[in-house]
Every structure is written in structure tokens, then in C-alpha cells.
C-alpha positions in Angstrom: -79.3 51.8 -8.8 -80.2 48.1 -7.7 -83.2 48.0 -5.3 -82.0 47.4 -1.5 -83.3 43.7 -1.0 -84.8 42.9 2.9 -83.2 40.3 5.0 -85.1 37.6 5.7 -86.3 35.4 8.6 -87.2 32.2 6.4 -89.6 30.0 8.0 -89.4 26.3 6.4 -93.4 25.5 6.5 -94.5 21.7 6.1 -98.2 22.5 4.7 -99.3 20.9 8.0 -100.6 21.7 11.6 -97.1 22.2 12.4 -97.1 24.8 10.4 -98.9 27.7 13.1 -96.1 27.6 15.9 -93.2 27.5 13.0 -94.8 30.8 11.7 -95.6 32.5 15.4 -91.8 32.1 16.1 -91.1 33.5 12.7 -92.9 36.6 13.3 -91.2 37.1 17.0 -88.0 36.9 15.6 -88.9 39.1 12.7 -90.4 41.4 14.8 -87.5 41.8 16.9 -85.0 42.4 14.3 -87.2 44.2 12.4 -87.1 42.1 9.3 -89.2 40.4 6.0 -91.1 37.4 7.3 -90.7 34.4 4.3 -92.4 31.6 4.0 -90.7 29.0 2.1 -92.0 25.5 1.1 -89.6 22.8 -1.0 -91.5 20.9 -3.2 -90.6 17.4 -3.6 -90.7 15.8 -7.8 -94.6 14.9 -7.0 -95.2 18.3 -5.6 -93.9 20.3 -9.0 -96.9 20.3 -11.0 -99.0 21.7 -8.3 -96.7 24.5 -7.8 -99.1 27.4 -8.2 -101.4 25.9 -5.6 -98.7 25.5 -3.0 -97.6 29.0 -3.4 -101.4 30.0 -2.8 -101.6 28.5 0.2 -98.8 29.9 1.4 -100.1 33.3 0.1 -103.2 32.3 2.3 -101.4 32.2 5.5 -100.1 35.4 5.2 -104.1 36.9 4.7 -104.4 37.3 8.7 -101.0 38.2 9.5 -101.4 41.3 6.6 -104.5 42.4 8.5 -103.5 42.1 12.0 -99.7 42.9 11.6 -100.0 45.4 8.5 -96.7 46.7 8.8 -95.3 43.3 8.9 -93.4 42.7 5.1 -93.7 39.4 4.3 -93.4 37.2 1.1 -93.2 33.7 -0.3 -91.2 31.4 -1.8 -91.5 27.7 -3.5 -88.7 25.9 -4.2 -87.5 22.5 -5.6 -83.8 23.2 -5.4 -81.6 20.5 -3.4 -82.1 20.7 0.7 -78.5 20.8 1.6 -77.6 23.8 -1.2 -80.9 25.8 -0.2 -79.1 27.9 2.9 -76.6 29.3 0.8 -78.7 29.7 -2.1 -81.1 31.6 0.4 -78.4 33.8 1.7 -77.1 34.6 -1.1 -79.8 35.2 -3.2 -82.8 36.1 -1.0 -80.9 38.1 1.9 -82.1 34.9 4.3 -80.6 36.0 7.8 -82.3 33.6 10.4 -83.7 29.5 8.9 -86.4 28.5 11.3 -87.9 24.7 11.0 -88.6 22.1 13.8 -86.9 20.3 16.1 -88.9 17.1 15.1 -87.2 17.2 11.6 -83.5 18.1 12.6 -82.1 15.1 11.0 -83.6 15.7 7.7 -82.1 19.0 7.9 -78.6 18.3 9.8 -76.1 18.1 6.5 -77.9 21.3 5.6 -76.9 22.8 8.5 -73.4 21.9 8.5 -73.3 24.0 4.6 -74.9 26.9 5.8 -73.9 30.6 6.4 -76.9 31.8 8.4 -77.9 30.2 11.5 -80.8 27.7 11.7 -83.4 27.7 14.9 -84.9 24.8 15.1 -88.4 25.0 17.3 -90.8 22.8 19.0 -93.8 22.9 16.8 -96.0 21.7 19.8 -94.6 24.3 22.6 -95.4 28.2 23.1 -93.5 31.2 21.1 -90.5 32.2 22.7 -90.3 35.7 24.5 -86.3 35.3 23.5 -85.9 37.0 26.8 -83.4 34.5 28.7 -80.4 33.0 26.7 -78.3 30.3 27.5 -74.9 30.5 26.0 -72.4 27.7 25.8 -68.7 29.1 25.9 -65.7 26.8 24.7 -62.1 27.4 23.3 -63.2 27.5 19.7 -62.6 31.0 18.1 -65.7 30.9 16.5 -67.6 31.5 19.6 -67.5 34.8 18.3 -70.2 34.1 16.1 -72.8 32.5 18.7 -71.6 35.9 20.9 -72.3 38.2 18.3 -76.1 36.6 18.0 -76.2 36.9 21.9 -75.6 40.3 21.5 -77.6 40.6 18.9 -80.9 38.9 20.8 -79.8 41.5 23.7 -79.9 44.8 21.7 -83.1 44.0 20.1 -84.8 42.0 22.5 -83.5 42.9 25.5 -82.7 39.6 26.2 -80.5 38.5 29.2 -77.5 35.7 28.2 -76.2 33.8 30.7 -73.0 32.1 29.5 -71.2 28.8 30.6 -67.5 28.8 30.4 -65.6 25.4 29.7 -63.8 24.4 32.3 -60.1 23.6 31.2 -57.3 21.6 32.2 -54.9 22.5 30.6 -52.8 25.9 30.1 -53.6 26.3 27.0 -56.9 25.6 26.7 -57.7 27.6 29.5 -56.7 30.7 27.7 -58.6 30.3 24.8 -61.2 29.7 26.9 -60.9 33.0 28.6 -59.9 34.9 25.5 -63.7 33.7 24.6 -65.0 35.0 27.9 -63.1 38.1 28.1 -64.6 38.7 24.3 -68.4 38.0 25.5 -67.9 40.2 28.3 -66.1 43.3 26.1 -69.0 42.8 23.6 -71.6 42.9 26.0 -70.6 45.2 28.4 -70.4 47.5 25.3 -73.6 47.2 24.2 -75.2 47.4 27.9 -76.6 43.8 27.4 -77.2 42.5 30.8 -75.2 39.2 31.2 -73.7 36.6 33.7 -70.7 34.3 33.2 -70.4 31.4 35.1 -67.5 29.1 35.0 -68.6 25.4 34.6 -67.5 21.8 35.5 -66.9 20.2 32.2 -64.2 20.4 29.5 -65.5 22.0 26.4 -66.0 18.5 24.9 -69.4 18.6 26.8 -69.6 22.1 28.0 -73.1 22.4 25.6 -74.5 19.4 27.5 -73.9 21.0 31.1 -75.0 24.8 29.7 -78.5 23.0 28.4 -78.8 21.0 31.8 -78.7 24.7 33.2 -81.0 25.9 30.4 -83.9 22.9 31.4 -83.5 23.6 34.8 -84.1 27.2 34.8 -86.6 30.0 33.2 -84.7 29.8 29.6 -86.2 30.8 26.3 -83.4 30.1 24.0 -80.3 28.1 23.7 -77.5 29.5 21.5 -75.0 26.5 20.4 -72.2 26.4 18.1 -72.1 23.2 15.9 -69.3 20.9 15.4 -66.4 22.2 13.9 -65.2 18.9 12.7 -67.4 15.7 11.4 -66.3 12.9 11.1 -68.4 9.7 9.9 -68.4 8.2 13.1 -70.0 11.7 14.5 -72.5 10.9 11.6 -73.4 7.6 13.1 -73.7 8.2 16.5 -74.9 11.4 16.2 -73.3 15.1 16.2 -73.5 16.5 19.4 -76.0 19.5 17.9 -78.3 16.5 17.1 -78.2 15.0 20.7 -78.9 19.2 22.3 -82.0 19.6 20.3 -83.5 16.2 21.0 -82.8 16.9 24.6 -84.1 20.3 24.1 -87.9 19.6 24.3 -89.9 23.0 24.2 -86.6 25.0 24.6 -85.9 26.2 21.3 -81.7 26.2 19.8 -80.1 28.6 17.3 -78.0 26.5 15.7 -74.8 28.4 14.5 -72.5 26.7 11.7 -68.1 27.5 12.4 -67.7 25.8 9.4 -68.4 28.6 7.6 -68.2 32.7 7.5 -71.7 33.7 9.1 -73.3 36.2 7.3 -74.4 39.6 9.6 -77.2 41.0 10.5 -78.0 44.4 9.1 -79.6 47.2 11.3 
């Protein structure tokens, strides 16, 4: 019988100062979902004949974290396979669940993000680890809120975090009841799972509901911002910027999961 492989919170490292707050945030959401700690580096054509020394020092920084978190798995990987393939080749292949990398470097990583089926958090390499304990959740008449609402749910059962959700307001009929089908969904799925939640209807159509729900999310106590990417790019979106890209710039310290619903999100595995 195969061996059972551990899902993975992956933490894209950059072999650089940045590197401490990309791994602390790692190990919080690791710890919360009770899963292996990775820490990958890509190696760029230069990079490929000091391979072995690349993967030692990323077998370095995990000498502390063995002593003072022992029960903490963790691994390694190096890697010089193609940026934008890497999430799915992760996911499939090494049971990735969660990408984490910074906020600074979204662009680099934007096209990968629109390819892959496991979400991306992208934090502020400069700010504080998140407690995860406050989460703003955007809520618009796409069906694949479901996704972001499942990792909500997700963030509340193992964290105990709060979500506070803002609905899309709607002009029309029928966008007002997919909106509330949305709602009604968040509110079955959390009321199920005793997550404590609030759902407050906003003043903007969904075409900028994110931007009102992260106005919310800077002005109050928030530790995390759950967003659901574009579900259609065009190349105009790629030159003035995907709405996703113009969140986490605005985000500062706050730190976004990024969900893709242009593809079937893989689950997480109690």
C-alpha cells in the first residue's frame, strides 16, 4: 500500500531577509491546520549548479524550528520547473494545500495564480504574523464563492476565527438572487459548523464589492482578507491591472488568500 503523503503549506522562500516573516506565517497556518511546513526555493538557470547548497540552507532554517517546534513536520524542496506550472505541479504531486509568498512580488506570481488549484496567500514580509482570528469576506453573485466560503469555514473550525462577510449590493432581479443564494450558502455553512459570523449587506455592485469589503478590512481589527480572483481576463485586465493585483497593493500589512474560480480548488483534508 502507497504511503499516505502530508498536505502541505508551501512557503515560496527568496534566500533573503524576507525570508523570516514568509516562514512565521507558514508555520501559523500550518499549525492551525495541522499540516507539513515546506519550504520551497525555484532556482533560476544560474542557480542550478549550486543546487545542493541552496537546499542546505534551506535545510538550515528548519534547525531552530525542529528544536523549538519538534512536532512540527517539515521538509524541503528545490525546484527549477516553470513558475506559472509549479501550483499544479505542487498540488498534484507534493499534496501542496496553502502557496504562501509576498505581497511585494505579486506580479511575478499573478499568471501563476490564475493556473492554480490551491489558493495563494500572499503576505507582507515587513508586517507581524497573523493571529487569522478576524476575516473579511467579500460576497458577490459568482458561484464559486463557495470556494472562498469553504476556506472561511475552514479558518473558523481550526482557528476559531470570526468572518465577517460583505454582500454585493445588486440591482437587478437577478443578480440579487445569486447574490443571496451566496449568502444564504455562507450562512447554512457556517451556522453549521458553529463558526461565529456577521453578514452585512454592502453599497456596491459586485464589480467592486472586494474594494468596499477591504475598505472595511483597513478600517477595522482584520487579520485576513479572503478574495476570489477574476473569473475572466482579458488583456486589457492584464494591462491595467486585475482587480486581485490592485487588493493586495492596497492591502499593506493585511495579508489576502487569494482563491482561483478558474479552476476546481483542491480540499483540505482533516
Amino acid at each position: 500500500m502507497d504511503e499516505k503523503k502530508e498536505q502541505k503549506i508551501i512557503v515560496f522562500t527568496t534566500l533573503s531577509g524576507d525570508d523570516k516573516n514568509l516562514i512565521l506565517n507558514g508555520i501559523k497556518v500550518a499549525d492551525i491546520f495541522k499540516k507539513e511546513l515546506c519550504l520551497l526555493y525555484r532556482l533560476n538557470k544560474k542557480e542550478r549548479k549550486i543546487r545542493d547548497s541552496i537546499e542546505m540552507k534551506l535545510h538550515e532554517y528548519l534547525i531552530p524550528l525542529k528544536k523549538e517546534i519538534p512536532i512540527l513536520k517539515t521538509s524541503v524542496h528545490v525546484t527549477d520547473e516553470k513558475l506559472n506550472d509549479l501550483p499544479e505541479i505542487l498540488a498534484d504531486n507534493h499534496e501542496a494545500i496553502v502557496l504562501i509568498a509576498s505581497s511585494s512580488e505579486y506580479k511575478k506570481y499573478a499568471t501563476a495564480g490564475t493556473r492554480s488549484p490551491v489558493p495563494f496567500l500572499f503576505v507582507n514580509p515587513g508586517s507581524s504574523v497573523s493571529p487569522f482570528q478576524k476575516i473579511i469576506l467579500p460576497i458577490d453573485l459568482r458561484r464559486e464563492n463557495s470556494d472562498t466560503t469553504l476556506w472561511c469555514s475552514w479558518f473558523g473550525r481550526f482557528a476559531k476565527s470570526e468572518i465577517i462577510a460583505v454582500a454585493a449590493n445588486e440591482k437587478s432581479r437577478d443578480s440579487q438572487r445569486l447574490v443571496m443564494q451566496n449568502v444564504m450558502m455562507a450562512k447554512k455553512l457556517f451556522k453549521k459548523t458553529g463558526i461565529g459570523h456577521k453578514i452585512y449587506k454592502g453599497k456596491k455592485s459586485s464589480f467592486n464589492n472586494c474594494f468596499e469589503a477591504m475598505d472595511l478590512a483597513l478600517n477595522s481589527d482584520t487579520d485576513l482578507f479572503i478574495l476570489l480572483g477574476s473569473s475572466v481576463i482579458t488583456p486589457i485586465d492584464w494591462l491595467i491591472g486585475l482587480p486581485e493585483r490592485k487588493i493586495i497593493n492596497k492591502a499593506g500589512n493585511l495579508p489576502v488568500l487569494l482563491v482561483n474560480p478558474r479552476r476546481d480548488n483542491y480540499i483540505l483534508c482533516d
